[in-house]
C-alpha positions as CSV (number, residue, x, y, z in Angstrom):
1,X,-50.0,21.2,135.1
2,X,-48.5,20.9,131.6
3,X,-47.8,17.0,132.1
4,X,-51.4,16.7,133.2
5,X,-52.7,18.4,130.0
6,X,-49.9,16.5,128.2
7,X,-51.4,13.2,129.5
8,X,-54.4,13.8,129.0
9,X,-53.7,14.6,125.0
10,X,-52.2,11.6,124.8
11,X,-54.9,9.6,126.4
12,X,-57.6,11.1,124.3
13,X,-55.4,10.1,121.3
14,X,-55.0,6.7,122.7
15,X,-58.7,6.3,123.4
16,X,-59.8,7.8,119.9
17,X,-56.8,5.3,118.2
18,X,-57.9,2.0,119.6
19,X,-61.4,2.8,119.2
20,X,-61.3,3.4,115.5
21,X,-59.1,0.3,115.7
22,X,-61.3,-2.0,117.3
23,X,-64.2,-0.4,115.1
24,X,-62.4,-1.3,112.0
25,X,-61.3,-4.5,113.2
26,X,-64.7,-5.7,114.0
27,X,-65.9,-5.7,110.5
28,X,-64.9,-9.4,109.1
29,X,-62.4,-9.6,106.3
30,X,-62.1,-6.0,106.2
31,X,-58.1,-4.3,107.9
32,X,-56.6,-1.0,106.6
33,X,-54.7,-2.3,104.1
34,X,-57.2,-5.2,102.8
35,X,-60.8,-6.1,102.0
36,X,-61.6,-10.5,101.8
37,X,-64.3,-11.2,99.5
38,X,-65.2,-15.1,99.8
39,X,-66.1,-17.4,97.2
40,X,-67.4,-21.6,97.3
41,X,-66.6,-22.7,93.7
42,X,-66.8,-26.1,92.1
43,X,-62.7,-26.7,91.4
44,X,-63.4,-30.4,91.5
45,X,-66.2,-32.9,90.2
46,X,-68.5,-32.9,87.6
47,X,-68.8,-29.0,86.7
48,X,-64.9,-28.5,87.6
49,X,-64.9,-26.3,84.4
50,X,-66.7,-23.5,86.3
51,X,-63.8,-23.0,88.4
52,X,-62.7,-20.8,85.7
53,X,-64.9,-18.1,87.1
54,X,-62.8,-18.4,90.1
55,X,-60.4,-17.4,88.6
56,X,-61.8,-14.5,86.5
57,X,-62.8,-13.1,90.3
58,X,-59.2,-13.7,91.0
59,X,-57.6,-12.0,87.8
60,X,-60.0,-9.2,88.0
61,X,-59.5,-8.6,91.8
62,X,-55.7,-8.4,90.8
63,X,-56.0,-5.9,87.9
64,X,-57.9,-3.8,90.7
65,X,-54.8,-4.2,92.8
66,X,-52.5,-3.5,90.5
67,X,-53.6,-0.1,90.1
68,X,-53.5,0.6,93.8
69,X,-56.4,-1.3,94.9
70,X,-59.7,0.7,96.2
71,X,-59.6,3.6,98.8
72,X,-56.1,2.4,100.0
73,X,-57.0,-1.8,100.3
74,X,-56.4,-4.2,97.9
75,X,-58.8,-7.0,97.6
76,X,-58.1,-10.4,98.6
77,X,-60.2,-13.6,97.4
78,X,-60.5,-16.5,99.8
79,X,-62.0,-19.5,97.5
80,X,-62.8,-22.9,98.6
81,X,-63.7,-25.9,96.6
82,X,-67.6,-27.4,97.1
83,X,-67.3,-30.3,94.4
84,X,-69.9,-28.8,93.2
85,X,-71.7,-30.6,96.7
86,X,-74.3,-28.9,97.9
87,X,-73.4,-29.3,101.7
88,X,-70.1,-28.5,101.0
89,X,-70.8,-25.6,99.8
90,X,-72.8,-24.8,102.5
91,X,-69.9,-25.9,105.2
92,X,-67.4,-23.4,103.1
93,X,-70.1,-20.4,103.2
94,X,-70.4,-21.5,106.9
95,X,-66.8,-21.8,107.6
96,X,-66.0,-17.9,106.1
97,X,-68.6,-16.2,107.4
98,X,-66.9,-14.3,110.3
99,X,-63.6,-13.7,107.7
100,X,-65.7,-11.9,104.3
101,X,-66.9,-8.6,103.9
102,X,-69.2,-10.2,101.6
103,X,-69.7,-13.9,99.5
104,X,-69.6,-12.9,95.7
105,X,-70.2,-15.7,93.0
106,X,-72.2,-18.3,94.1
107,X,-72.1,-21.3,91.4
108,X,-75.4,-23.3,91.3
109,X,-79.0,-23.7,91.8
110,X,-78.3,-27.1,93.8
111,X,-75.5,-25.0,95.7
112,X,-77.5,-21.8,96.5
113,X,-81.1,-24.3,97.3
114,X,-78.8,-25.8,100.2
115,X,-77.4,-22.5,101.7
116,X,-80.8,-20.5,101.2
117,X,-81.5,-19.9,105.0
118,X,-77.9,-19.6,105.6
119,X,-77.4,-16.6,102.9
120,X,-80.7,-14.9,104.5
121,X,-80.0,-15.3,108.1
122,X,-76.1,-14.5,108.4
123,X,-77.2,-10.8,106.6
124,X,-73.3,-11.5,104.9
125,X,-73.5,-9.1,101.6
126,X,-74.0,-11.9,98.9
127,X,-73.1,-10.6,95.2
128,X,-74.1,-12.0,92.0
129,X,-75.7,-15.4,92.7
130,X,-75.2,-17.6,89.4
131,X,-78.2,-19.9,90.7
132,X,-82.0,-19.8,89.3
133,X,-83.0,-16.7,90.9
134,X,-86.7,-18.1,92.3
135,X,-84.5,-19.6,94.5
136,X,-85.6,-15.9,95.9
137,X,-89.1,-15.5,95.3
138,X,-91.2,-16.4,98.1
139,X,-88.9,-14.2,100.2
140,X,-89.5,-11.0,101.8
141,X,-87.7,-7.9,100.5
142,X,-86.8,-6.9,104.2
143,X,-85.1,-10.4,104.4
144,X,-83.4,-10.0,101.1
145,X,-81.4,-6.5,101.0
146,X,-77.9,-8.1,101.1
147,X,-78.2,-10.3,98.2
148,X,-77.7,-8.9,95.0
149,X,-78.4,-11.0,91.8
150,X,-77.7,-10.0,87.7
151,X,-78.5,-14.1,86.5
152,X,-81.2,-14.7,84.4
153,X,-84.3,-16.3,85.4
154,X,-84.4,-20.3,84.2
155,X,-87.8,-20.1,83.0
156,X,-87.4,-16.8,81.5
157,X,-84.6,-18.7,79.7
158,X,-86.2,-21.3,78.4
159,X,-89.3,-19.8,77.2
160,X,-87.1,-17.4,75.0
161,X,-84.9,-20.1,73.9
162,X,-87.6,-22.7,73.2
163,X,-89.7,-19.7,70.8
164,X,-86.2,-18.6,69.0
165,X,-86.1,-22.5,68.1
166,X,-89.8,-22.5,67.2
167,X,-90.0,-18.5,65.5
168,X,-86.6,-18.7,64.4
169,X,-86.1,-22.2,63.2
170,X,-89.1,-23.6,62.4
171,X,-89.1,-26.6,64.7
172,X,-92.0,-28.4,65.4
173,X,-90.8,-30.5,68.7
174,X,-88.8,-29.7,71.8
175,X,-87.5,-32.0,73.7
176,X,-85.7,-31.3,77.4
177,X,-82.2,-32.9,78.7
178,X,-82.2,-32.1,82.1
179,X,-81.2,-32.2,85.2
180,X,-83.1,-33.5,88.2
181,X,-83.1,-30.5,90.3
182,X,-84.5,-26.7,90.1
183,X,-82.5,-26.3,87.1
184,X,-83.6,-28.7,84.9
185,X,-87.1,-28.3,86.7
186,X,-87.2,-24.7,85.9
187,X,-86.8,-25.4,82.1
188,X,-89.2,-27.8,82.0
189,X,-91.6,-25.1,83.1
190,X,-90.1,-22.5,80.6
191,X,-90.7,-24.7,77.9
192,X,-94.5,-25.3,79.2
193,X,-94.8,-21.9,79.3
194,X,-93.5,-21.1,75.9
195,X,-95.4,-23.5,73.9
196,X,-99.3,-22.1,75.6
197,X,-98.4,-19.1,73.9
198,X,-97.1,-20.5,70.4
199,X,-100.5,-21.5,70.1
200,X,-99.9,-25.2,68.7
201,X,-96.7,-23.7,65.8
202,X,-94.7,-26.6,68.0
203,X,-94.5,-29.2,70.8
204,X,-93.3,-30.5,73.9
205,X,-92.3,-33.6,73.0
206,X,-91.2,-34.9,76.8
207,X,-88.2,-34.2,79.2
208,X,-85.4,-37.0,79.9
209,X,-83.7,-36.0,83.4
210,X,-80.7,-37.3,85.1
211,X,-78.9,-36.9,88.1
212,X,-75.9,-35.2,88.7
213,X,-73.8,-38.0,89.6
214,X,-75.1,-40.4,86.1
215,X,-72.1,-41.0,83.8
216,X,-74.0,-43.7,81.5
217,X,-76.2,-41.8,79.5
218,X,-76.7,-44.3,76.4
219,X,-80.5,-44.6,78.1
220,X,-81.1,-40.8,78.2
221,X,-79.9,-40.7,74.4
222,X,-82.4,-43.2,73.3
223,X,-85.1,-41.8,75.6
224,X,-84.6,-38.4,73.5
225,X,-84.2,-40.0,70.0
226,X,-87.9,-41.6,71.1
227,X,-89.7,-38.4,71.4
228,X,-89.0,-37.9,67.8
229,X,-88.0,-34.2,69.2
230,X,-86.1,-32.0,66.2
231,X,-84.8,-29.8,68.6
232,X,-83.3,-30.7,72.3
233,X,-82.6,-27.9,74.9
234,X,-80.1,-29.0,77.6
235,X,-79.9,-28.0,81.1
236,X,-76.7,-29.3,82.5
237,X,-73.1,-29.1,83.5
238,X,-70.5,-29.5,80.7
239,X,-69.4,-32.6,81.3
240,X,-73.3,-34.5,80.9
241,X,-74.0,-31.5,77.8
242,X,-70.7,-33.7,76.3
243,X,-71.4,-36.8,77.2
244,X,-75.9,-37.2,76.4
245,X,-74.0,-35.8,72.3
246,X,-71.6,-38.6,71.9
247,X,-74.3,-40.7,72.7
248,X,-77.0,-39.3,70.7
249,X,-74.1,-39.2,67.7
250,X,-73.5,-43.0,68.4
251,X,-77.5,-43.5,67.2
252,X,-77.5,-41.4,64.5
253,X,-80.1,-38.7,66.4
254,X,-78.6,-35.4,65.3
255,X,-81.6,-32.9,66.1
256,X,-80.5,-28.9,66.7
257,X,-79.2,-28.1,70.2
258,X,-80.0,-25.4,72.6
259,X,-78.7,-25.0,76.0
260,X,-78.6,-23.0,79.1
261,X,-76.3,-20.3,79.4
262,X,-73.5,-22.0,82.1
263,X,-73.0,-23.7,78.7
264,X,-72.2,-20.5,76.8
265,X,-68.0,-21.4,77.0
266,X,-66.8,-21.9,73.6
267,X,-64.8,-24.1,75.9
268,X,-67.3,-26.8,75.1
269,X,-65.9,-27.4,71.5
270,X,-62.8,-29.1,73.9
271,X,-64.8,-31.3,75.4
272,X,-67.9,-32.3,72.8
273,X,-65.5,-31.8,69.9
274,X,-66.7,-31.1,66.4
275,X,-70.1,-32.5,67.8
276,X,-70.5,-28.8,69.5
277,X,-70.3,-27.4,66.1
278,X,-74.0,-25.4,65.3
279,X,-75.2,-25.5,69.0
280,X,-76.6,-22.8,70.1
281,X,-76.0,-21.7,73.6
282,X,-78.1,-19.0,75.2
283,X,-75.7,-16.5,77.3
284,X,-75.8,-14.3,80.3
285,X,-76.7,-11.0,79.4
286,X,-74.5,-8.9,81.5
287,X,-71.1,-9.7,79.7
288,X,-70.2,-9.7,76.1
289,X,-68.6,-12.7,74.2
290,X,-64.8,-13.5,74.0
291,X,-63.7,-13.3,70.4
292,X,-66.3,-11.8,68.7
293,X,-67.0,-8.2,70.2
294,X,-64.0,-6.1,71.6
295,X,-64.9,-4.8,75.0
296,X,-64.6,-8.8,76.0
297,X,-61.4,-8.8,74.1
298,X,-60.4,-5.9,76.2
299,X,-61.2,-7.7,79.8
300,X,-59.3,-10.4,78.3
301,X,-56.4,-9.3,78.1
302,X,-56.4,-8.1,81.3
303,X,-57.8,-11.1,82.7
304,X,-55.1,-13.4,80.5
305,X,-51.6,-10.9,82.6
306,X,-53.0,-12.0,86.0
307,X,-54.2,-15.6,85.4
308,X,-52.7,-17.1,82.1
309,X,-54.9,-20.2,82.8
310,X,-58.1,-18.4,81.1
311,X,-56.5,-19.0,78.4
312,X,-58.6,-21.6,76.9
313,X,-61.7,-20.8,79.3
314,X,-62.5,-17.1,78.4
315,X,-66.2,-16.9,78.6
316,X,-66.1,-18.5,82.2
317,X,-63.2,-16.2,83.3
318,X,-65.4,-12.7,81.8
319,X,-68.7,-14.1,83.7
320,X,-66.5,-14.6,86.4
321,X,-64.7,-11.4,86.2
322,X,-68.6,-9.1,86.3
323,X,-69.3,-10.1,89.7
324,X,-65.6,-8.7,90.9
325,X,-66.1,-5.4,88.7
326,X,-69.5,-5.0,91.0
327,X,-68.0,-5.7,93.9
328,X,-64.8,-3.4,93.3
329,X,-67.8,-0.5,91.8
330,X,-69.7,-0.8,94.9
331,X,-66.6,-0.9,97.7
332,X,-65.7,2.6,95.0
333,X,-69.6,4.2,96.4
334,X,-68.8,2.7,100.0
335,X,-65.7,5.1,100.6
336,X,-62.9,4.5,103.0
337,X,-65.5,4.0,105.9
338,X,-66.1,0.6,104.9
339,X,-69.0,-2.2,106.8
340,X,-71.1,-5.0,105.6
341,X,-73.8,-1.8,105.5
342,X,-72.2,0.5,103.6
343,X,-71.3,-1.9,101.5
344,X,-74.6,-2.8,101.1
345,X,-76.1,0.1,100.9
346,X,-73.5,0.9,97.7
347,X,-74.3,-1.6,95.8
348,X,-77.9,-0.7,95.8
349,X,-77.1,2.4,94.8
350,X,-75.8,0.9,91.6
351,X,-77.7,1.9,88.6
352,X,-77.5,1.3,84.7
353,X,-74.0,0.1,85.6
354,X,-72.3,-2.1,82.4
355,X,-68.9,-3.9,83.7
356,X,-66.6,-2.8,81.4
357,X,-68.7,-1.5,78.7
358,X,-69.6,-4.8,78.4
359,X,-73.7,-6.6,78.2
360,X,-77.0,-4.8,79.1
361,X,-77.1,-2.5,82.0
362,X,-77.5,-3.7,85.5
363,X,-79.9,-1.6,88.2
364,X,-80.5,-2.5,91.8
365,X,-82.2,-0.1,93.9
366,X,-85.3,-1.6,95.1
367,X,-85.0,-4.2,92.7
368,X,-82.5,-6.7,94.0
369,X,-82.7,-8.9,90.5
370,X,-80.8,-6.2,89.0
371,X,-80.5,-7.8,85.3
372,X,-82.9,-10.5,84.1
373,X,-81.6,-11.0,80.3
374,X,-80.1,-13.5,77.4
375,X,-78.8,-13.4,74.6
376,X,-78.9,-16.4,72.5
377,X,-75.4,-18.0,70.4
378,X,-74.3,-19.7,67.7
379,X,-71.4,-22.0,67.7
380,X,-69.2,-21.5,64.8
381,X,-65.8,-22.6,64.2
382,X,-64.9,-22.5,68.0
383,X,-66.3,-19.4,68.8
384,X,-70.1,-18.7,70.3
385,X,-71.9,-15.5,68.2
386,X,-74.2,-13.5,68.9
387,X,-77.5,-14.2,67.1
388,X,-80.1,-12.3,69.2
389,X,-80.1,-9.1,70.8
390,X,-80.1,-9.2,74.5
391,X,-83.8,-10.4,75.8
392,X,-84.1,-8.3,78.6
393,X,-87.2,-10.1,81.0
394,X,-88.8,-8.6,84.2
395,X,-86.8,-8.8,87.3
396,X,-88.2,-11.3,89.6
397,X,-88.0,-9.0,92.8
């Protein structure tokens, strides 16, 4: 009778252990010991530089583990290089769905266009979507609790940066570098906007647009000098920002520049050279700038022990380095009982949360645009300063 009962404990412990097991074990990229977080990031091609928010994920992700990771697991990062290719980046996404807990830092309005459907039909927890967030606007809220975005709106942007120009500066014409895609589209429309409510003070002088894969911009250059524009706001990846300058420098047309905020890298001064010097770059508003103000300095640092390599791309590695901190702050709320909904349902539970003290305060809830805001820059002697206090805009959803 006692080897019955004996048996029988140890079955029900068996039965109770390999359930809990299999139940654990059937949540992707989640064991006992680890959590995968999955990432499709431009580490080649024309907007390469953006890897370096790969690698503030990475450096972040390993500070968390450092200090014993969360509720027992340490986070791993699988990455995978798109080329900055849409359907790559939708292949990668694809190709880790059933090995993530969730996708975190999507680069790229092209990028997230092409893996839209994806994104809402695999219910994978999406975090911090660096992407023009009316990507998301025509869809549902019931199809759109898993993503969580803290990027500011395009048009948003460029109405705010096109009036600092006009309020600020006194220009009188606004012309648009941009390019051929949502992006550049969506600043085109921010500009629009912005100019029926300066009431005539400036104008749209025209947009030039190029494609992702132009090299030879000498045309664009002249196009821009042609609208007689005394201010020109770019919308593009580093590498075309650098190249439309030299040309424009090459034919004398020196008129104030403003860019979009993937721009905001002090980085640039590397690649444009003294020809960056007095831009002004608009900047995410949920991070604080590298070199000027101290709680960046303080993620630095950090950042800089794990992944030396941020060395000279600090802005990208911080920008980077927020999505991880709401990732790690969410998986922190989900507890040691850890699923794609629980995850999920932590993150919306995040509210007024600022990643290491640093940018404007980001709420989800209901809202799934949990920070809409800007700041604009100024480019001085290799650094990007804060001109502006943070523009904080409606959330789109």
């Amino acid at each position: 009778m006692k080897r019955l009962v004996c048996l029988g404990i140890i079955g029900v412990f068996c039965l109770v252990f390999f359930s809990n097991a299999f139940s654990q074990g059937s949540v992707p990229g989640v064991t006992d010991e680890q959590v995968a977080i999955g990432m499709t990031c431009p580490m080649s091609g024309p907007a390469a530089l953006w890897a370096a928010m790969y690698l503030g994920n990475s450096a972040w992700a390993k500070q968390v583990n450092a200090q014993g990771g969360i509720h027992g697991r340490k986070i791993k990062v699988v990455v995978k290089d798109d080329g900055y290719n849409p359907s790559r980046a939708l292949s990668n996404l694809t190709d880790m769905k059933n090995e993530v807990l969730a996708f975190g830092c999507v680069i790229g309005s092209a990028t997230a266009n092409a893996s839209k459907d994806f994104l809402l039909e695999s219910k994978v927890p999406v975090v911090h979507i660096h992407a023009n967030p009316r990507i998301w606007s025509d869809v549902p809220p019931a199809k759109m609790q898993h993503l969580f975005i803290a990027y500011p709106d395009y048009i948003d942007e460029a109405d705010a940066v096109t009036a600092f120009a006009v309020n600020k500066m006194a220009l009188k014409k606004i012309a648009l570098f941009g390019q051929n895609d949502d992006w550049g589209k969506s600043a085109k429309m921010g500009i629009e906007r912005a100019m029926k409510r300066l009431n005539g003070k400036a104008a749209f002088a025209g947009d030039v647009m190029f494609e992702i894969t132009d090299r030879a911009l000498s045309a664009h250059a002249v196009k821009l000098k042609e609208t007689g524009a005394d201010g020109v706001v770019i919308y593009g990846t580093p590498t075309h920002a650098a190249l439309i300058l030299k040309e424009m420098a090459k034919i004398g047309y020196k008129p104030k520049i403003f860019t979009a905020n993937p721009l905001g890298d002090p980085l640039m001064y590397k690649i444009a050279g003294e020809l960056w010097e007095g831009a002004y770059p608009a900047a995410s508003g949920n991070l604080a700038m590298p070199d000027v103000e101290p709680a960046a300095d303080r993620v630095v640092e950090k950042l800089l022990k794990h992944e030396p390599k941020l060395e000279g791309t600090k802005f990208l590695g911080v920008t980077g380095s927020t999505t991880m901190m709401l990732i790690a702050e969410a998986l922190n709320k989900a507890g040691r009982n850890l699923t794609r909904a629980s995850f999920i349902q932590a993150m919306a539970s995040i509210r007024g949360f600022k990643p290491e003290g640093m940018g404007a305060p980001i709420t989800f809830g209901k809202k799934r645009h949990g920070l809409n805001a800007i700041r604009i820059c100024h480019a001085e002697n290799g650094k990007h300063v804060p001109l502006s206090d943070f523009m904080v805009f409606e959330p789109l959803y």
